[in-house]
mmJSON file of the N, C-alpha and C atoms, coordinates in Angstrom:
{"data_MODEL":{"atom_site":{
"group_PDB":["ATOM","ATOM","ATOM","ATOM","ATOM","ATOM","ATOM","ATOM","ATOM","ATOM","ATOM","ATOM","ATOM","ATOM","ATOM","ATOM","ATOM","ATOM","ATOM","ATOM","ATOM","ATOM","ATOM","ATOM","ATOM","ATOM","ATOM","ATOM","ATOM","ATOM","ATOM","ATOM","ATOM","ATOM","ATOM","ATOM","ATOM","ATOM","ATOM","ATOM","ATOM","ATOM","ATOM","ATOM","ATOM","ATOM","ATOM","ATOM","ATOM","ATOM","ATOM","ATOM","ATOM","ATOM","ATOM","ATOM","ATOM","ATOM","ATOM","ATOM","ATOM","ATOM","ATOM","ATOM","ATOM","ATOM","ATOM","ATOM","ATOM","ATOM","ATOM","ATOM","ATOM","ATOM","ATOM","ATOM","ATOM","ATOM","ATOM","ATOM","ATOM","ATOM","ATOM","ATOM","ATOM","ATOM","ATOM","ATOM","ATOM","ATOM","ATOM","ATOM","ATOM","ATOM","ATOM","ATOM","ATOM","ATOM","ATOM","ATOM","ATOM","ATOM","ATOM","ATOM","ATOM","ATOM","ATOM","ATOM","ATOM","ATOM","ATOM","ATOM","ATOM","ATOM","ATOM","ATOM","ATOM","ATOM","ATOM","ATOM","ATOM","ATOM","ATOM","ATOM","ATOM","ATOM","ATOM","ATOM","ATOM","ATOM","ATOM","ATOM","ATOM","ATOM","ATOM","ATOM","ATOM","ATOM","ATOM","ATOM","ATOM","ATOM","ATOM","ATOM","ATOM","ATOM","ATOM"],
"id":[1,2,3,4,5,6,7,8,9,10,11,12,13,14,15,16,17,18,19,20,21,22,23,24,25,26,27,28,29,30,31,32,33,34,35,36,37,38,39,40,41,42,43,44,45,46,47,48,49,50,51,52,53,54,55,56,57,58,59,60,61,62,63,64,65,66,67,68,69,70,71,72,73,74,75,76,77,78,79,80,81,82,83,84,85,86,87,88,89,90,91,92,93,94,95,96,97,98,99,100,101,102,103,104,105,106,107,108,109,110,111,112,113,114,115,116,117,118,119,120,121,122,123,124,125,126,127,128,129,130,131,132,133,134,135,136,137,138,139,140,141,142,143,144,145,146,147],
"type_symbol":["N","C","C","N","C","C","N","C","C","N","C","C","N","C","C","N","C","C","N","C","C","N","C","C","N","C","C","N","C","C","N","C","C","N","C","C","N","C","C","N","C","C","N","C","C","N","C","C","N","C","C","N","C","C","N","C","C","N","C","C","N","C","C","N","C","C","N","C","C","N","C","C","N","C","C","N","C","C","N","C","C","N","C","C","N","C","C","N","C","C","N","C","C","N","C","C","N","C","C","N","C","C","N","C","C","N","C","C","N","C","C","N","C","C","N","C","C","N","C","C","N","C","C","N","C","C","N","C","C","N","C","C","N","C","C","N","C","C","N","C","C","N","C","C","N","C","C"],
"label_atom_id":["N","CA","C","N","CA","C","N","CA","C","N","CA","C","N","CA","C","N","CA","C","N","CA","C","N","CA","C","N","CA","C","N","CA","C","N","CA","C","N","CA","C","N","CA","C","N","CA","C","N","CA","C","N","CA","C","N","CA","C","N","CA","C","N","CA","C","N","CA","C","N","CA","C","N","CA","C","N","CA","C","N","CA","C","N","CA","C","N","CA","C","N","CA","C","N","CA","C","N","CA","C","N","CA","C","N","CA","C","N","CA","C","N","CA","C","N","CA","C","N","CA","C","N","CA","C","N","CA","C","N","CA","C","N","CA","C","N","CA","C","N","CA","C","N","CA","C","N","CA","C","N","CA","C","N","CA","C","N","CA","C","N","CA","C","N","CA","C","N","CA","C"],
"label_alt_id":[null,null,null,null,null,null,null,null,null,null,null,null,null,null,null,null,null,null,null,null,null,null,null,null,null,null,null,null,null,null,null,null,null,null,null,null,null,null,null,null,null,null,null,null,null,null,null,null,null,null,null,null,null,null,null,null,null,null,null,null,null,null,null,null,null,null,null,null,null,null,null,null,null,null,null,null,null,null,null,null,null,null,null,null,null,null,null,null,null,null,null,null,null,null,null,null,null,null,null,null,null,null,null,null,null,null,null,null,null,null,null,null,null,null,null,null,null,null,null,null,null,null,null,null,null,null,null,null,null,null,null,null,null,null,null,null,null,null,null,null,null,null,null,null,null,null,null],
"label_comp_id":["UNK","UNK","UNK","UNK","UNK","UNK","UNK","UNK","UNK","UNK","UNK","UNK","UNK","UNK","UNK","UNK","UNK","UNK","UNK","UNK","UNK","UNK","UNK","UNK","UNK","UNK","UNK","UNK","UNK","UNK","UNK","UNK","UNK","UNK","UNK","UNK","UNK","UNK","UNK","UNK","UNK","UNK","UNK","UNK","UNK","UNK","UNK","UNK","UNK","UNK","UNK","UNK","UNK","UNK","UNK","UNK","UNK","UNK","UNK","UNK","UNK","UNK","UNK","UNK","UNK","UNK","UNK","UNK","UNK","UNK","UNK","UNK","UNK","UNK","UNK","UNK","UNK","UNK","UNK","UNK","UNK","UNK","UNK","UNK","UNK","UNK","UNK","UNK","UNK","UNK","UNK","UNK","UNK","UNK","UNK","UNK","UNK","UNK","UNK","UNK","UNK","UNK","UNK","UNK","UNK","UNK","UNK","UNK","UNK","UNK","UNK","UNK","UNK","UNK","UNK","UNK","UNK","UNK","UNK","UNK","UNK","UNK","UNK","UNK","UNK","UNK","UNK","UNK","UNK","UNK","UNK","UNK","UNK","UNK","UNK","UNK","UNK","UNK","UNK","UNK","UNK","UNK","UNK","UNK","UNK","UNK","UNK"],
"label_asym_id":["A","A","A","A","A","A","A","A","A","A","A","A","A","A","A","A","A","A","A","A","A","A","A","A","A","A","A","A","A","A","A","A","A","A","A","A","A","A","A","A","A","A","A","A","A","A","A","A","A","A","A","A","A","A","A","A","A","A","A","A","A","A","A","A","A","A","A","A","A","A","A","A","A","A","A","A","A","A","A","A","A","A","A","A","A","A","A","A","A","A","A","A","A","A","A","A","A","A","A","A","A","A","A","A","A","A","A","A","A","A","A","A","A","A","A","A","A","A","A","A","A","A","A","A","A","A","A","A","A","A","A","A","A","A","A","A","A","A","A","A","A","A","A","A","A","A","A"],
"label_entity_id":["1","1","1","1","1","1","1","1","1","1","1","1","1","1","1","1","1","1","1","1","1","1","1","1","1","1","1","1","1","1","1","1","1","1","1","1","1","1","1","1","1","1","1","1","1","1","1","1","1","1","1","1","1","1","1","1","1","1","1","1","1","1","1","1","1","1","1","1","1","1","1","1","1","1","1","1","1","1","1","1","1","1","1","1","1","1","1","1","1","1","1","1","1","1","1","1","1","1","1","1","1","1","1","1","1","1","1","1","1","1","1","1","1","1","1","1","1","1","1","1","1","1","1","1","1","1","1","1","1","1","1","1","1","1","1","1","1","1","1","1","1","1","1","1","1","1","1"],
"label_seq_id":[1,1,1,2,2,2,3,3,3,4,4,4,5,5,5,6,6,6,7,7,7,8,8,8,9,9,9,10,10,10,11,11,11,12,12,12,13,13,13,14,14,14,15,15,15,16,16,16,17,17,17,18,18,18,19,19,19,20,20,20,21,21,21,22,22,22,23,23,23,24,24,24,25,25,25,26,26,26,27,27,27,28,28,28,29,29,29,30,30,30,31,31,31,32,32,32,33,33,33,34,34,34,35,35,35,36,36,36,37,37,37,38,38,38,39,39,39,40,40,40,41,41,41,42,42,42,43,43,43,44,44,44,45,45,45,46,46,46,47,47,47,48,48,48,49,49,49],
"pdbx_PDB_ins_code":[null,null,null,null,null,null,null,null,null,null,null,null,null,null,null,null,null,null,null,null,null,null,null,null,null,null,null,null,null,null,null,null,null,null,null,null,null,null,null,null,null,null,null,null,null,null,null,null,null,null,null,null,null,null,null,null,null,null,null,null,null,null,null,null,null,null,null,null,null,null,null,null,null,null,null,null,null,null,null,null,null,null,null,null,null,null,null,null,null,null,null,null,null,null,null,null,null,null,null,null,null,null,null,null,null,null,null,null,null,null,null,null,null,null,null,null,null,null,null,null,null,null,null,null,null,null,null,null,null,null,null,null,null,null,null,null,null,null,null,null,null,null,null,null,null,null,null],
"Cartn_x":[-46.558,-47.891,-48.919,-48.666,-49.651,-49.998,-48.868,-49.049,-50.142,-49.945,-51.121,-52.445,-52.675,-53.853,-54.401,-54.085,-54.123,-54.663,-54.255,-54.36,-55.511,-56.088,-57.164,-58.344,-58.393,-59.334,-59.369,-58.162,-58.954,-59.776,-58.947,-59.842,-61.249,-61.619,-62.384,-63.93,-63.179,-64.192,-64.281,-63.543,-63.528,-64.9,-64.905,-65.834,-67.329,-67.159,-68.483,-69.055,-68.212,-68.609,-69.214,-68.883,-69.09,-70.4,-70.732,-71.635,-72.858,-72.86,-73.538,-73.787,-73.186,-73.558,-74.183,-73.898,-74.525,-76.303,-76.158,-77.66,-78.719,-77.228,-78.795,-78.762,-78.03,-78.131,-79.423,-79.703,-80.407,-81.998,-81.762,-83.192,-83.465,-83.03,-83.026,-83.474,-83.488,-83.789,-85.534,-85.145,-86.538,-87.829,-87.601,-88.42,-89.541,-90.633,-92.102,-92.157,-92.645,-92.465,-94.188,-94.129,-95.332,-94.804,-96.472,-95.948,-96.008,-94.966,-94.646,-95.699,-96.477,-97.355,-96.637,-96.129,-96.536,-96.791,-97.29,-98.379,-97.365,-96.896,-96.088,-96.57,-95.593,-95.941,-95.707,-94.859,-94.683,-95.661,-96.813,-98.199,-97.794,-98.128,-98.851,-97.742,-96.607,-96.028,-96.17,-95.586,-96.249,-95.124,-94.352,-92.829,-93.216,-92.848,-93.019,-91.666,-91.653,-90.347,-89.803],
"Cartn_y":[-12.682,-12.599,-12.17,-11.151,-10.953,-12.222,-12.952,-13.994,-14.886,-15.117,-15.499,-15.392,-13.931,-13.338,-13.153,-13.273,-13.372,-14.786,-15.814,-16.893,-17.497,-17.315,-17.068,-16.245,-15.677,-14.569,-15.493,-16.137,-16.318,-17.911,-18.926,-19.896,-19.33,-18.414,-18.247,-17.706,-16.877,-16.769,-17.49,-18.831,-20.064,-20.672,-20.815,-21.885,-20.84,-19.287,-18.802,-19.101,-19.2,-19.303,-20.55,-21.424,-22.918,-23.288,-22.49,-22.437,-21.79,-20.723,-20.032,-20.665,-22.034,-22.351,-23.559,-23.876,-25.136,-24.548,-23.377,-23.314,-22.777,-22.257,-22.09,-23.035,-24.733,-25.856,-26.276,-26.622,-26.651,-26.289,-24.775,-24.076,-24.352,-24.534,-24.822,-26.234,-27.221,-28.537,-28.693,-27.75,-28.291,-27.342,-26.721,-25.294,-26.29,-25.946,-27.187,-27.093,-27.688,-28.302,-27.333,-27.356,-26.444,-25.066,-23.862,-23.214,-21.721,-20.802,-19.494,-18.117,-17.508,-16.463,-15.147,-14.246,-13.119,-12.069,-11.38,-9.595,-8.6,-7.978,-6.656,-5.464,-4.476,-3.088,-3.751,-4.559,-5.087,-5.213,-6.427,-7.303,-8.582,-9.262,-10.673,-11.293,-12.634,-13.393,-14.914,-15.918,-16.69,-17.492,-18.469,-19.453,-20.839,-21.873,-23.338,-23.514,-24.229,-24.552,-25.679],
"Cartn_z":[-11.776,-11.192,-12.245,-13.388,-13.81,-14.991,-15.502,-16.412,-15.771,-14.408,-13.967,-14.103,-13.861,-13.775,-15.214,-15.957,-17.559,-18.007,-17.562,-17.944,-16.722,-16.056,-15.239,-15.706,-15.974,-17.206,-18.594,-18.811,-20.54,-20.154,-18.936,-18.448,-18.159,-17.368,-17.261,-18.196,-19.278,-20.811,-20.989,-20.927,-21.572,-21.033,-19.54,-19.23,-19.263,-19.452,-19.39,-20.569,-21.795,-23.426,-23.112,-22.65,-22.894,-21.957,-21.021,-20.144,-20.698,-21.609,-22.365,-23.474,-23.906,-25.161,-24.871,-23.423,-23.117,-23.097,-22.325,-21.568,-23.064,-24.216,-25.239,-26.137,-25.967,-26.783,-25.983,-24.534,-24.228,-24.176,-24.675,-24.387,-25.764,-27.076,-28.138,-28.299,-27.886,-27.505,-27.201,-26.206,-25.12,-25.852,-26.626,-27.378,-27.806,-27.519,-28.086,-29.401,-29.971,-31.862,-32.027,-32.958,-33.789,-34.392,-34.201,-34.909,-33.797,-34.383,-33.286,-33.949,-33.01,-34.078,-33.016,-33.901,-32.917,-33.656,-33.227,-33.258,-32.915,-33.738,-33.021,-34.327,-34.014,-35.268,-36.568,-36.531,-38.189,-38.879,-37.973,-38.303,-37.539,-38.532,-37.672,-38.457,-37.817,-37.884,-38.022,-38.099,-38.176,-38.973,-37.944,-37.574,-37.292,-38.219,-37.66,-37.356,-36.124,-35.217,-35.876],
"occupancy":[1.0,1.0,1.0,1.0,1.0,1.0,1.0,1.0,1.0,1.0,1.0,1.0,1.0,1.0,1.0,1.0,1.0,1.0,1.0,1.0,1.0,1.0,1.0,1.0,1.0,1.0,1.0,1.0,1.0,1.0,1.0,1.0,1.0,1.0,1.0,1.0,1.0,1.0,1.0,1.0,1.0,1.0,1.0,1.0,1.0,1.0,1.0,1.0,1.0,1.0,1.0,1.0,1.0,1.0,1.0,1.0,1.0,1.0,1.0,1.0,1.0,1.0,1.0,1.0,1.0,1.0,1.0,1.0,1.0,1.0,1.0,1.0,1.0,1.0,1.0,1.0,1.0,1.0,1.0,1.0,1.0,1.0,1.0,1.0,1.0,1.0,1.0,1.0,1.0,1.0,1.0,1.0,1.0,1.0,1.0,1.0,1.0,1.0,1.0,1.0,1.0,1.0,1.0,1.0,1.0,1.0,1.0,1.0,1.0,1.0,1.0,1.0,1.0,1.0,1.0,1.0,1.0,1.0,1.0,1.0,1.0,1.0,1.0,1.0,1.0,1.0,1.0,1.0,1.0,1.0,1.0,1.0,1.0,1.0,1.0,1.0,1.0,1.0,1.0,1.0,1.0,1.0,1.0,1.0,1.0,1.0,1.0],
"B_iso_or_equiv":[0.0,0.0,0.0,0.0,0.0,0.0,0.0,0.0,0.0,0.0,0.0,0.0,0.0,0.0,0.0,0.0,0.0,0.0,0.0,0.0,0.0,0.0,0.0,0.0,0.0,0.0,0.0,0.0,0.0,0.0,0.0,0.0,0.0,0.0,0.0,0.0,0.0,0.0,0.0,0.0,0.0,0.0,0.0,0.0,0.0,0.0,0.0,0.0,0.0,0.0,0.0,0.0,0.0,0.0,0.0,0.0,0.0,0.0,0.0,0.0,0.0,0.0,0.0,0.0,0.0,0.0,0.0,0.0,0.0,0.0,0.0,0.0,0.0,0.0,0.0,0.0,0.0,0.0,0.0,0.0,0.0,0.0,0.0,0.0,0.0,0.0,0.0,0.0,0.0,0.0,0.0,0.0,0.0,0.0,0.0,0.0,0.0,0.0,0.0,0.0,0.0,0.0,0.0,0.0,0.0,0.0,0.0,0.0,0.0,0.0,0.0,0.0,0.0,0.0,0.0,0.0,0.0,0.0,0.0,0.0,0.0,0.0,0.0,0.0,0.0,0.0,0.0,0.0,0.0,0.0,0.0,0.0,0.0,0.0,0.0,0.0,0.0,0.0,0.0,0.0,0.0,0.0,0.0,0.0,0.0,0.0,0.0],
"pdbx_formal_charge":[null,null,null,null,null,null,null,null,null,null,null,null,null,null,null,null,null,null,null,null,null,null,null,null,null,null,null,null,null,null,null,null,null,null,null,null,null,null,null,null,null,null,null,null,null,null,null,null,null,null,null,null,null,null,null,null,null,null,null,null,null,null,null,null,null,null,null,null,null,null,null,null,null,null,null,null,null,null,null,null,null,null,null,null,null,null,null,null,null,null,null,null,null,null,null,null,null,null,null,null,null,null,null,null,null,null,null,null,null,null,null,null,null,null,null,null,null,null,null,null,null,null,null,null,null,null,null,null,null,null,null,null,null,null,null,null,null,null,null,null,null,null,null,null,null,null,null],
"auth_seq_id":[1,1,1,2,2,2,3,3,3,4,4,4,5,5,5,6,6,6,7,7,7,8,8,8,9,9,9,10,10,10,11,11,11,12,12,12,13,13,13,14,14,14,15,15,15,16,16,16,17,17,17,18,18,18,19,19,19,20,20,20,21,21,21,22,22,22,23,23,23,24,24,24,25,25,25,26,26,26,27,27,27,28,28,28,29,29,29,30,30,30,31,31,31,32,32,32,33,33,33,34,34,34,35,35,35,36,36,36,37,37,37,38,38,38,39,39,39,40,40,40,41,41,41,42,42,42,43,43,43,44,44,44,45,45,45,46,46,46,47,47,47,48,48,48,49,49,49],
"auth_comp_id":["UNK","UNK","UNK","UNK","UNK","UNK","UNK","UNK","UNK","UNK","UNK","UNK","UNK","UNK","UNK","UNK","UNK","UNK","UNK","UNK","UNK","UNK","UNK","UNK","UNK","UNK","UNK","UNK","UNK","UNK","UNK","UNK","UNK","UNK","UNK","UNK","UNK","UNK","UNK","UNK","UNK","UNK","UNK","UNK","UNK","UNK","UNK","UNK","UNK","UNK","UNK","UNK","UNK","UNK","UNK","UNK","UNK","UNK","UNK","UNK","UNK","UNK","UNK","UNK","UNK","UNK","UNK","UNK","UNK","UNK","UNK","UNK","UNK","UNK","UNK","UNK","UNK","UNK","UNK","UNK","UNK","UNK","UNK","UNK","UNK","UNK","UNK","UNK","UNK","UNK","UNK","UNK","UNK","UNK","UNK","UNK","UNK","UNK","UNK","UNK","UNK","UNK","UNK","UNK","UNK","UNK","UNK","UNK","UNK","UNK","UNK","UNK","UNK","UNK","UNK","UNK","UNK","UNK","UNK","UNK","UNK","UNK","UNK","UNK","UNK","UNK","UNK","UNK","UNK","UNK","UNK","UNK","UNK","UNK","UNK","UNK","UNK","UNK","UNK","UNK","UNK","UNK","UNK","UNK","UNK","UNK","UNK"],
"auth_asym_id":["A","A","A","A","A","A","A","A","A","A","A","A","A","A","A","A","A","A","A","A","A","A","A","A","A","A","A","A","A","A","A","A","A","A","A","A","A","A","A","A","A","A","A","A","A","A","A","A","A","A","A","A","A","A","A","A","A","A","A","A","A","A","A","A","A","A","A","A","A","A","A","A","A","A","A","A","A","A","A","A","A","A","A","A","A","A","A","A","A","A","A","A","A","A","A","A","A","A","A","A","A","A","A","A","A","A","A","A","A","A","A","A","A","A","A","A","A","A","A","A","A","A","A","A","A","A","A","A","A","A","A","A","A","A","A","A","A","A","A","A","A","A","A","A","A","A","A"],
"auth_atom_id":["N","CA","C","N","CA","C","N","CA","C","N","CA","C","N","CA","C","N","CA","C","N","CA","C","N","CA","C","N","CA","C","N","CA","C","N","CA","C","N","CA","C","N","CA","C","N","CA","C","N","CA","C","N","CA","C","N","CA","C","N","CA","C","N","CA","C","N","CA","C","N","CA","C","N","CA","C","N","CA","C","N","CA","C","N","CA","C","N","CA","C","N","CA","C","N","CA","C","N","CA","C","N","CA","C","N","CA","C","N","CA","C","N","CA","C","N","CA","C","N","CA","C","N","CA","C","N","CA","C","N","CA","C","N","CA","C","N","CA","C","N","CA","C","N","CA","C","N","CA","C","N","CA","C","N","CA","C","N","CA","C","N","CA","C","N","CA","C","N","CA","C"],
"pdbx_PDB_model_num":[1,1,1,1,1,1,1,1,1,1,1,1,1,1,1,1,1,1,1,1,1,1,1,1,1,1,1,1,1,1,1,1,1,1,1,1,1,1,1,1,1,1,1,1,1,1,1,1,1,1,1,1,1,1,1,1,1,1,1,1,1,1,1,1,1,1,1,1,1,1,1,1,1,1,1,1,1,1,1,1,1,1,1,1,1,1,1,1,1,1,1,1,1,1,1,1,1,1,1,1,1,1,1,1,1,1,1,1,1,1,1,1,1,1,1,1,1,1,1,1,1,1,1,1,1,1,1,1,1,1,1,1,1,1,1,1,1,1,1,1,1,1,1,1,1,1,1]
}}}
């Protein structure tokens, strides 16, 4: 029983990794083209995508 429950857990990291890598291939994709500015304590930034 517990070989079971073992091998149910590592399926399951499995499909969260793969689910997690889907949703940030995705958000990585769809990210708008130009350029990224941001303002924090550092100063002023300033990222072309």
């Amino acid at each position: 029983m517990n070989r079971n429950n073992s091998l149910y857990l590592v399926i399951g990291a499995l499909v969260v990794a793969v689910v997690g890598l889907g949703i940030y291939m995705y958000r990585e994709e769809t990210k708008p083209k130009g350029i990224e500015m941001t303002i924090g304590s550092d100063g002023v930034k300033i990222q072309e995508n």
